[in-house]
C-alpha positions as semicolon CSV with decimal commas, in nm:
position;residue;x (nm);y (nm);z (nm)
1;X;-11,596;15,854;0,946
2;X;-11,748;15,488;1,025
3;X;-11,891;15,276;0,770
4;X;-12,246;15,468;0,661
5;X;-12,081;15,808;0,634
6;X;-11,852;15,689;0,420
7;X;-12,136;15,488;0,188
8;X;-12,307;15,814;0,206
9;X;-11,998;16,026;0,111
10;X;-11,921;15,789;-0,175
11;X;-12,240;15,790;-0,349
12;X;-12,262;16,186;-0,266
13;X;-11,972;16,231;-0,503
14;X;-12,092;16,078;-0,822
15;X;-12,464;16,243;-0,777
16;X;-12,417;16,558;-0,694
17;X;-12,256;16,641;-1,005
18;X;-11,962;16,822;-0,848
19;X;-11,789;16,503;-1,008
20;X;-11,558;16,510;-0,651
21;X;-11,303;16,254;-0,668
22;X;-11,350;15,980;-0,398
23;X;-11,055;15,949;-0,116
24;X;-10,826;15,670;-0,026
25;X;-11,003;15,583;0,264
26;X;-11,365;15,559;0,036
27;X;-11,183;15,349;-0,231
28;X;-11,065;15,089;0,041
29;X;-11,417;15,060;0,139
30;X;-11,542;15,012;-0,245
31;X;-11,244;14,763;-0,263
32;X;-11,368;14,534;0,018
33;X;-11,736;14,586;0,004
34;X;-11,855;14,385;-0,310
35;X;-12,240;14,494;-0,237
36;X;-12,159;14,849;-0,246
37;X;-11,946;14,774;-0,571
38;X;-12,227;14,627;-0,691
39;X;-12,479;14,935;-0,569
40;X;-12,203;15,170;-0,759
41;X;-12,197;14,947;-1,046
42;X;-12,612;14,990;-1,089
43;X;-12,555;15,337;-1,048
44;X;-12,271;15,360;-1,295
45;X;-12,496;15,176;-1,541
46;X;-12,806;15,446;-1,481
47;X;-12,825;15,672;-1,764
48;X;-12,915;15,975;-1,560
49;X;-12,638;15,932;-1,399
50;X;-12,400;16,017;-1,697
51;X;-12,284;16,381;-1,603
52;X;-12,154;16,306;-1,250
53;X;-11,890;16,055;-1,220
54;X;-11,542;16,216;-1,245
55;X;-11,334;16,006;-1,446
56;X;-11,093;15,879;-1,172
57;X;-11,392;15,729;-0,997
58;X;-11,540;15,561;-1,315
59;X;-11,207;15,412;-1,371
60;X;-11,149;15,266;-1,012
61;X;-11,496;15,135;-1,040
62;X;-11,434;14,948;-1,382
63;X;-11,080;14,807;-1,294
64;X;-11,252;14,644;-0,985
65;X;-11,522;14,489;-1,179
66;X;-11,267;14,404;-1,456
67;X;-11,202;13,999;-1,500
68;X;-10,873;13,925;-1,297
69;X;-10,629;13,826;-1,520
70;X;-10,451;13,540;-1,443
């Protein structure tokens, strides 16, 4: 997949409500793309948006925008 499918995949699977757990290759993206972290991180935040992450994907998200600690 190149970069948009893969944007498009990611925010398919916490909106769709299937609550789909994201892949390896969609978490190295999130990893190294701050904007989109930031995008998920909006969307995370958006009440009506309560009902569809899966609870793997809520937790990647969080440990990335965690403080590092040094």
């Amino acid at each position: 997949m190149n970069q948009k499918q893969l944007e498009n995949s990611i925010f398919e699977a916490v909106s769709d409500g299937i609550e789909r757990v994201w892949t390896i290759e969609e978490k190295q993206l999130i990893q190294n793309d701050s904007e989109l972290q930031n995008q998920l991180g909006q969307w995370l935040n958006n009440s009506l948006s309560d009902t569809c992450w899966h609870p793997a994907n809520y937790k990647t998200l969080q440990d990335l925008s965690a403080p590092s600690k040094l």
